[in-house]
N, CA, C and O atoms as CSV, one atom per row, in Angstrom:
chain,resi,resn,atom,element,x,y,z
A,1,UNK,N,N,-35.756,-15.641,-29.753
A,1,UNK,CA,C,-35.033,-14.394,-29.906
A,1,UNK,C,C,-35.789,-13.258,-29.237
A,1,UNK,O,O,-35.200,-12.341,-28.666
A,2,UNK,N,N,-37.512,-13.374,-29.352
A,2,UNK,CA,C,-38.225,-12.071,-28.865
A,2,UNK,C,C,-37.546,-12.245,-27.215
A,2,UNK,O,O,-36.960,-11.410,-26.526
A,3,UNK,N,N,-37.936,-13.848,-26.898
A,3,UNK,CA,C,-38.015,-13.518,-24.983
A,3,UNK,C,C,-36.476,-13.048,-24.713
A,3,UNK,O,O,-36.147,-12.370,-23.740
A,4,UNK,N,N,-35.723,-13.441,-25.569
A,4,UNK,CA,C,-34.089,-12.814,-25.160
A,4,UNK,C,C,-33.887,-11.395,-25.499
A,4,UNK,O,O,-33.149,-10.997,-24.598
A,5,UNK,N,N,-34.111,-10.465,-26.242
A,5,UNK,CA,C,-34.483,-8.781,-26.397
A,5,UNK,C,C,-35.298,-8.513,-24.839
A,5,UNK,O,O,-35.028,-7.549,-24.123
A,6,UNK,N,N,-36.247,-9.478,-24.518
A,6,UNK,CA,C,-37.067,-8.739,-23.431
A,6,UNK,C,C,-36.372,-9.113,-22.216
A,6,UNK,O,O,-36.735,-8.515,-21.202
A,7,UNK,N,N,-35.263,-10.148,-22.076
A,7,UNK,CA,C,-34.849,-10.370,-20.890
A,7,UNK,C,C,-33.241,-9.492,-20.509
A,7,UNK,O,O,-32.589,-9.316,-19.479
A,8,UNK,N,N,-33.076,-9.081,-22.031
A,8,UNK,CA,C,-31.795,-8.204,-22.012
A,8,UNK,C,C,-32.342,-6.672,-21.532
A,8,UNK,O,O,-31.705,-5.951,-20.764
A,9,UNK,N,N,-33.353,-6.398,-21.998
A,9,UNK,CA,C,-34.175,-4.744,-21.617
A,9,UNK,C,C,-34.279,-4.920,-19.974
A,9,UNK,O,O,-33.775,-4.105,-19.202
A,10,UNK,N,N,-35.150,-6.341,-19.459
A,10,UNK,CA,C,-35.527,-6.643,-18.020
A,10,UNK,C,C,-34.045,-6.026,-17.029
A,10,UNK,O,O,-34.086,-5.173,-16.142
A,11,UNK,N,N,-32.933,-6.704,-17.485
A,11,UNK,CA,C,-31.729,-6.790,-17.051
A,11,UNK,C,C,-31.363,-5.518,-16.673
A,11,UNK,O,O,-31.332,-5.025,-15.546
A,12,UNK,N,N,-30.981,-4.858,-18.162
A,12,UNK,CA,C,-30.892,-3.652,-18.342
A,12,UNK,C,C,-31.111,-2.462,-17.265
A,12,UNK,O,O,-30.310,-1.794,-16.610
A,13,UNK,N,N,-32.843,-2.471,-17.370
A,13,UNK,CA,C,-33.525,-1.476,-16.684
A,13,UNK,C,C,-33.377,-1.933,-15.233
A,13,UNK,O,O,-33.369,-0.979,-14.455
A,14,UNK,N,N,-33.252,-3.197,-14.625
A,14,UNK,CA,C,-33.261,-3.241,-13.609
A,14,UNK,C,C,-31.690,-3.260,-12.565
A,14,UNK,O,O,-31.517,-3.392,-11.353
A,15,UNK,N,N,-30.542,-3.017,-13.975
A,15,UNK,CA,C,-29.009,-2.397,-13.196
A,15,UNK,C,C,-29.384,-1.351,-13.231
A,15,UNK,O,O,-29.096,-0.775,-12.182
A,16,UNK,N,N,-30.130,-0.479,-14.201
A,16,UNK,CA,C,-29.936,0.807,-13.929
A,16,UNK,C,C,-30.519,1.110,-12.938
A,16,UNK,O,O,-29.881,1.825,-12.165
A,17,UNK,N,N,-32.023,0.693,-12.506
A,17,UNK,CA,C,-32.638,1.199,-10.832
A,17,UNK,C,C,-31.706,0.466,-10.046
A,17,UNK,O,O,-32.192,0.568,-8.920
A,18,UNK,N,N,-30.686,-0.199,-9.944
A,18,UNK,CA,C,-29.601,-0.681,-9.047
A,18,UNK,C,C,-28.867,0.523,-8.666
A,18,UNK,O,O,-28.917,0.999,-7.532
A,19,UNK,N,N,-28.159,1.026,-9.669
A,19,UNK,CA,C,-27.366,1.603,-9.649
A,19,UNK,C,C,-27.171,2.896,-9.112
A,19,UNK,O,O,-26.270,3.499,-8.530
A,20,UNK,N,N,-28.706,3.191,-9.635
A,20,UNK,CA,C,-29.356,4.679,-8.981
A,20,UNK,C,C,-29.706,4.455,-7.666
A,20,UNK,O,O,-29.482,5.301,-6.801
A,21,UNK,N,N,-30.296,3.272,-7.407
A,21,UNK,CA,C,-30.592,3.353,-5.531
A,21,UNK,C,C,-29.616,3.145,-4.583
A,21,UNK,O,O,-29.681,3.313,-3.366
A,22,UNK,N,N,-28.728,2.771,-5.249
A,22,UNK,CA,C,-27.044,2.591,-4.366
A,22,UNK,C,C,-26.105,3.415,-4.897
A,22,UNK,O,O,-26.168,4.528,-4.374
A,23,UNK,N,N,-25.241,3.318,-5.742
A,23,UNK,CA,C,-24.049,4.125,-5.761
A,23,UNK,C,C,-24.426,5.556,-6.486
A,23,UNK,O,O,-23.568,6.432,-6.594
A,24,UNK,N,N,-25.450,5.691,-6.859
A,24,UNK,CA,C,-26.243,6.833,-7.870
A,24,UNK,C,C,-26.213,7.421,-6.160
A,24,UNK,O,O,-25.217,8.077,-5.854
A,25,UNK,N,N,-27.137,7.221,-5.223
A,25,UNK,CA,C,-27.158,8.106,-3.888
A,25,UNK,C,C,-26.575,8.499,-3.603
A,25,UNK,O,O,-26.753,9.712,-3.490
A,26,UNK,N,N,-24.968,7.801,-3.088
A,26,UNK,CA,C,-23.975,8.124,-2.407
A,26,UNK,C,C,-23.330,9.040,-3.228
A,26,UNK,O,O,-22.762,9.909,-2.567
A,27,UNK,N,N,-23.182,9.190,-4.743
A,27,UNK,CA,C,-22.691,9.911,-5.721
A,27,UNK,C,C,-23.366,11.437,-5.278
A,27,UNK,O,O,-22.779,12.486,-5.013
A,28,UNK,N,N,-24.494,11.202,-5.299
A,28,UNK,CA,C,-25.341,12.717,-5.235
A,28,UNK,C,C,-25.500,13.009,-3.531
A,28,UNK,O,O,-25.639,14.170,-3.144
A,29,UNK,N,N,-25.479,12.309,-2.935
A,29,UNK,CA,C,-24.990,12.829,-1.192
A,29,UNK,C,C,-23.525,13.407,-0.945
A,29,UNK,O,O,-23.267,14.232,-0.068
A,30,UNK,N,N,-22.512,12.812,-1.923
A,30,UNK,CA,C,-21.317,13.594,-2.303
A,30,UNK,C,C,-21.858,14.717,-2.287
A,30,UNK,O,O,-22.219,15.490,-1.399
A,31,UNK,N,N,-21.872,14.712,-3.732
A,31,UNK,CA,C,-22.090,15.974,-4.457
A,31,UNK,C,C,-22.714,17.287,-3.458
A,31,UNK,O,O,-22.252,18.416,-3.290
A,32,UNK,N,N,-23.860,16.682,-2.924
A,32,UNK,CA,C,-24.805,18.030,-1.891
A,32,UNK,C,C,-23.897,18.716,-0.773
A,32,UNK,O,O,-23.836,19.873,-0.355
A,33,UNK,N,N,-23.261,17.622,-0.477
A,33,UNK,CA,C,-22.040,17.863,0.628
A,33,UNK,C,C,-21.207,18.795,0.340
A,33,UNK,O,O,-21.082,19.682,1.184
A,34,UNK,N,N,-20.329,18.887,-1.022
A,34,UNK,CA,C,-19.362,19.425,-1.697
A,34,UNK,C,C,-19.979,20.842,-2.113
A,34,UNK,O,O,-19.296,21.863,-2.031
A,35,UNK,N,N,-20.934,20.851,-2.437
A,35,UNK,CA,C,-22.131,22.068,-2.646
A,35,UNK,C,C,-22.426,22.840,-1.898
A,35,UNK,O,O,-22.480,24.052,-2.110
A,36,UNK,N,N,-22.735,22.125,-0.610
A,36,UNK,CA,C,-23.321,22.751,0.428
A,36,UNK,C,C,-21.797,23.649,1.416
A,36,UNK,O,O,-21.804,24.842,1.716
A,37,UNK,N,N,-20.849,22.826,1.680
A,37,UNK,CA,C,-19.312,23.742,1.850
A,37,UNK,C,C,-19.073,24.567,0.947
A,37,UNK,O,O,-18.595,25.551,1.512
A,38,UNK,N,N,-19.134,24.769,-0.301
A,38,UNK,CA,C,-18.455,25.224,-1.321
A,38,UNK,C,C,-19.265,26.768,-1.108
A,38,UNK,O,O,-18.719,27.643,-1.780
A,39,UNK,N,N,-20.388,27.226,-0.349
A,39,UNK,CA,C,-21.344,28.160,-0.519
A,39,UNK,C,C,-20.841,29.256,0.031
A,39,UNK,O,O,-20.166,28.785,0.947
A,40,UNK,N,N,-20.721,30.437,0.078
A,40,UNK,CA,C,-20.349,31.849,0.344
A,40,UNK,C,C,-20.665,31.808,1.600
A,40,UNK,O,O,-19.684,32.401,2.050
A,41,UNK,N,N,-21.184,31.599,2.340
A,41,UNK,CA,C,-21.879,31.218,3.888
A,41,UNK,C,C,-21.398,30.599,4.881
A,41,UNK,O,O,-21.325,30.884,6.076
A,42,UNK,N,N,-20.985,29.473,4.110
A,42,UNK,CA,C,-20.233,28.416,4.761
A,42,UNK,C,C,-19.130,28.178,4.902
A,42,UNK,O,O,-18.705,27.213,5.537
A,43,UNK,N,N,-18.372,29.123,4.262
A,43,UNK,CA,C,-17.112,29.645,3.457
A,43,UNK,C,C,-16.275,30.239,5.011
A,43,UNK,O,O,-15.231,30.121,5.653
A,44,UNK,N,N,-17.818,31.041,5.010
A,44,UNK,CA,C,-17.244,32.230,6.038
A,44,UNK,C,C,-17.563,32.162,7.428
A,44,UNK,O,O,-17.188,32.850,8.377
A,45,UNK,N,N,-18.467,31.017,7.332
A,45,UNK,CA,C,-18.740,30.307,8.804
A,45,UNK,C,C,-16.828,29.451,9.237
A,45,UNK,O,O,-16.070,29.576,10.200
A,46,UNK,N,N,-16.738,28.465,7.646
A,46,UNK,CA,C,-15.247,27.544,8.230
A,46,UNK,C,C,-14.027,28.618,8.665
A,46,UNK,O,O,-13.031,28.300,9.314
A,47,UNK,N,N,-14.261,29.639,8.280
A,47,UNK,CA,C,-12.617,30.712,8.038
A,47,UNK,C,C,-13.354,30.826,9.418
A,47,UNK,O,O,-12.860,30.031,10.218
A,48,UNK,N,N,-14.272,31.485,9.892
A,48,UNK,CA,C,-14.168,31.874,11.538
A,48,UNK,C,C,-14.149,30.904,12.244
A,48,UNK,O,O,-13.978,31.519,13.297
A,49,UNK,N,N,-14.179,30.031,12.501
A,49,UNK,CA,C,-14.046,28.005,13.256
A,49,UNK,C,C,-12.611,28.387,12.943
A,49,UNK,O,O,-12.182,29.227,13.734
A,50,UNK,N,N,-11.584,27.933,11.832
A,50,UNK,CA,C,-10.743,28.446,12.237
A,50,UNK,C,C,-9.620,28.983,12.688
A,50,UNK,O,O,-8.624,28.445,13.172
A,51,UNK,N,N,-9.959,30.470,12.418
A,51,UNK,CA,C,-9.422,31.579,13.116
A,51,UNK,C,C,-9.648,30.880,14.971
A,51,UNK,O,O,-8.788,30.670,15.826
A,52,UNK,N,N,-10.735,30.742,15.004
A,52,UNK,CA,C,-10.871,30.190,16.465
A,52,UNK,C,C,-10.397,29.207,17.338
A,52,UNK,O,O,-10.319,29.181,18.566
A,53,UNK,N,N,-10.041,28.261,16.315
A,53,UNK,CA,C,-9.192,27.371,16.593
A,53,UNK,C,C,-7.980,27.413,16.979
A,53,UNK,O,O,-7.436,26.841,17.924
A,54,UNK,N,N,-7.390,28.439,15.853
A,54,UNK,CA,C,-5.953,28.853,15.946
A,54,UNK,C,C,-5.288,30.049,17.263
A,54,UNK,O,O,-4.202,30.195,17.824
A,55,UNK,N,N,-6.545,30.679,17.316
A,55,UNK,CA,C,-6.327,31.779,18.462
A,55,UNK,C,C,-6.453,30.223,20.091
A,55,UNK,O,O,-5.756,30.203,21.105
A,56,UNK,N,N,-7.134,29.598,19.849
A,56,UNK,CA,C,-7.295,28.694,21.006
A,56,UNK,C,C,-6.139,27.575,21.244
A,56,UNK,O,O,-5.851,27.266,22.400
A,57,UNK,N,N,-5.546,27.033,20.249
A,57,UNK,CA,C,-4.447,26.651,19.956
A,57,UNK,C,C,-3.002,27.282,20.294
A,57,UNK,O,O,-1.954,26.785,20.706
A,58,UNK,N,N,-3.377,28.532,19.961
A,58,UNK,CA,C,-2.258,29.524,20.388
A,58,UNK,C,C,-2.070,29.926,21.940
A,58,UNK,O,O,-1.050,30.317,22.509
A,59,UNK,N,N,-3.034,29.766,22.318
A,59,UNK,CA,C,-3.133,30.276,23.777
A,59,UNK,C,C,-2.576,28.789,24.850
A,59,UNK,O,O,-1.913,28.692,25.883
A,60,UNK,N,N,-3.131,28.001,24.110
A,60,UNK,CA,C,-2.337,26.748,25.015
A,60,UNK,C,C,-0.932,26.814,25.370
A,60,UNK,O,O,-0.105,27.587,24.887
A,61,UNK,N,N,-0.704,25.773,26.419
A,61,UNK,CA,C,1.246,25.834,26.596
A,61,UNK,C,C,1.413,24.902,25.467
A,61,UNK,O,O,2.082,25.202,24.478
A,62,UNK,N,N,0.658,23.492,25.643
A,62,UNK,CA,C,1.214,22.636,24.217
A,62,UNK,C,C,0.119,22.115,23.530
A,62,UNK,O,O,-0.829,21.418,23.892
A,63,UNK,N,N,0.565,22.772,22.090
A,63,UNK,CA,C,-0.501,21.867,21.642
A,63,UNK,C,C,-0.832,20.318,21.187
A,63,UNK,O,O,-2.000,19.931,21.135
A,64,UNK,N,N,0.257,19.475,20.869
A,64,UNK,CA,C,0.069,18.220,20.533
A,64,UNK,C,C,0.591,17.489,21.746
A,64,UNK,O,O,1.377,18.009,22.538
A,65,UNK,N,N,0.069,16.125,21.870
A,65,UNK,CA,C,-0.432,15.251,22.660
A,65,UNK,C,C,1.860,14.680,22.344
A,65,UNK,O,O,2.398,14.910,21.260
A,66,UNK,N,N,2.389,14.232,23.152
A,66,UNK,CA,C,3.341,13.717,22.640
A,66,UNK,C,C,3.118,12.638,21.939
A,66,UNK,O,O,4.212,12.268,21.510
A,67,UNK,N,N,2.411,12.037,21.642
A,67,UNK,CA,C,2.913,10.742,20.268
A,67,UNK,C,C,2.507,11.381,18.953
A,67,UNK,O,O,2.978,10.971,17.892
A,68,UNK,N,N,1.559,12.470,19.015
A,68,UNK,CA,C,1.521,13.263,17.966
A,68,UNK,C,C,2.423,14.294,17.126
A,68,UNK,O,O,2.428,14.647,15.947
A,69,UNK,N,N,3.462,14.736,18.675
A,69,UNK,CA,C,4.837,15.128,18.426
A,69,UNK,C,C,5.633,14.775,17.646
A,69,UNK,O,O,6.287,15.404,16.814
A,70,UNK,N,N,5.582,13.502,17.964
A,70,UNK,CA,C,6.519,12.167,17.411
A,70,UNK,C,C,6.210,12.011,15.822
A,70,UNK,O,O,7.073,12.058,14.946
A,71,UNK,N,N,5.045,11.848,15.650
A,71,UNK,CA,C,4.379,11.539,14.527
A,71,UNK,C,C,4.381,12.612,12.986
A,71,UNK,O,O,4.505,12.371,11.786
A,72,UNK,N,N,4.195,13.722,13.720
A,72,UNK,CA,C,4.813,14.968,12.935
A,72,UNK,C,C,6.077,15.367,12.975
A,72,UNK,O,O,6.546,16.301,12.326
A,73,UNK,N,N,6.935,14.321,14.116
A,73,UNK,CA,C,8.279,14.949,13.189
A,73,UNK,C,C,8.891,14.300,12.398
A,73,UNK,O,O,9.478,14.867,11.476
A,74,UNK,N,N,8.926,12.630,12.576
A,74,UNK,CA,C,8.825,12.141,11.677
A,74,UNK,C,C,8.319,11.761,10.309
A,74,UNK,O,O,8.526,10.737,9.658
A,75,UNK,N,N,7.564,12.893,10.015
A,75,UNK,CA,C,6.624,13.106,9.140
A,75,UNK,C,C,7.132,14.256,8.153
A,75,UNK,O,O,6.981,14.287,6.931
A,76,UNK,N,N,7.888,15.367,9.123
A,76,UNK,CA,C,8.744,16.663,8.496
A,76,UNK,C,C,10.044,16.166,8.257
A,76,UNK,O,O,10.825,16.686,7.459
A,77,UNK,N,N,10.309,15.072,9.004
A,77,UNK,CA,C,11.810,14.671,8.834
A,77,UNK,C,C,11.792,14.101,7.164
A,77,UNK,O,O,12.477,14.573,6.257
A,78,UNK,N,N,10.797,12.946,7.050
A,78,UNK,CA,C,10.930,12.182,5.722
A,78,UNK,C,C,10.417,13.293,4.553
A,78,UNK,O,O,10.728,12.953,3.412
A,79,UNK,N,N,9.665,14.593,4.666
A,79,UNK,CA,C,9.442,15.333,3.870
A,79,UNK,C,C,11.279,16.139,3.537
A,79,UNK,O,O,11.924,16.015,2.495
A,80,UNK,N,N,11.626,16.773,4.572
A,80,UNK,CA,C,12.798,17.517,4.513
A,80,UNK,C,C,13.432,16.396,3.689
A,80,UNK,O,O,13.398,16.685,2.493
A,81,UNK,N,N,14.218,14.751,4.031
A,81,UNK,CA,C,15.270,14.182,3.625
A,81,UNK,C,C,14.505,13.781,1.854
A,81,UNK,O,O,15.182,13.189,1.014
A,82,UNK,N,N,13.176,14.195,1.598
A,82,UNK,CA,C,13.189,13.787,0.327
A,82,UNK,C,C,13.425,15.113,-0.977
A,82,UNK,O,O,13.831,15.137,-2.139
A,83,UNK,N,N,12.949,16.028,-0.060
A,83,UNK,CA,C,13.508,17.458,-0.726
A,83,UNK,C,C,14.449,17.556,-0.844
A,83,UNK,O,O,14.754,18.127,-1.891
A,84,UNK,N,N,15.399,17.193,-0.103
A,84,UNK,CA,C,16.705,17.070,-0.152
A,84,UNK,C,C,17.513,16.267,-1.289
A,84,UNK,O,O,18.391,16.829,-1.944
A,85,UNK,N,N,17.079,14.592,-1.530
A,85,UNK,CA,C,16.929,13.913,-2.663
A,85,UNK,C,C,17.030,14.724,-3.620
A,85,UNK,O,O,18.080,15.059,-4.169
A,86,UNK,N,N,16.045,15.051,-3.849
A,86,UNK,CA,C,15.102,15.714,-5.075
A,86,UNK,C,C,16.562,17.209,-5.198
A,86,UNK,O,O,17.226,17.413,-6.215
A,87,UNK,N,N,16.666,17.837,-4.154
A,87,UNK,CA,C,17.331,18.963,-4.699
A,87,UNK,C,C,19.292,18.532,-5.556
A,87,UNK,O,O,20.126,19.250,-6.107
A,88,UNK,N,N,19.257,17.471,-5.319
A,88,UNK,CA,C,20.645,16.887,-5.693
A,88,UNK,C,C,20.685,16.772,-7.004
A,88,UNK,O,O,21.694,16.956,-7.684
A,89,UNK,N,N,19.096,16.324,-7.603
A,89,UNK,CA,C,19.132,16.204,-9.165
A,89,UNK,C,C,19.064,16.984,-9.732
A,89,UNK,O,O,19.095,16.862,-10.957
């Protein structure tokens, strides 16, 4: 019974340093990520990217590639025909 308490603790302690050196990381490399955007700084760095984007976007003759055309309208089409659904009930 003692060596089975000590092989259940062994077990134990050694999912938990599992757990922490693999999915425990990626959990908290999330997290820093989500932290690190979320900051007043960075905030105001993404809003000017963009604004910049959109002024550069705007200035083009076209902006999507034609199969991307395609792809977004069929994309507004199945949004519109389900609103539509939806507004009948």
């Amino acid at each position: 019974m003692k060596i089975f308490v000590y092989k259940v603790i062994f077990v134990m302690v050694s999912l938990f340093f599992l757990f922490n050196f693999t999915i425990g990381y990626q959990i908290r490399k999330v997290e820093n990520k989500i932290s690190n955007v979320s900051s007043k700084e960075n905030i105001s760095v993404l809003k000017n990217k963009l604004k910049e984007e959109i002024t550069n976007g705007i200035k083009k003759d076209k902006i999507f590639k034609e199969d991307e055309r395609i792809l977004i309208k069929k994309f507004v089409n199945k949004i519109i025909s389900e609103l539509e659904l939806n507004k009948i009930d």
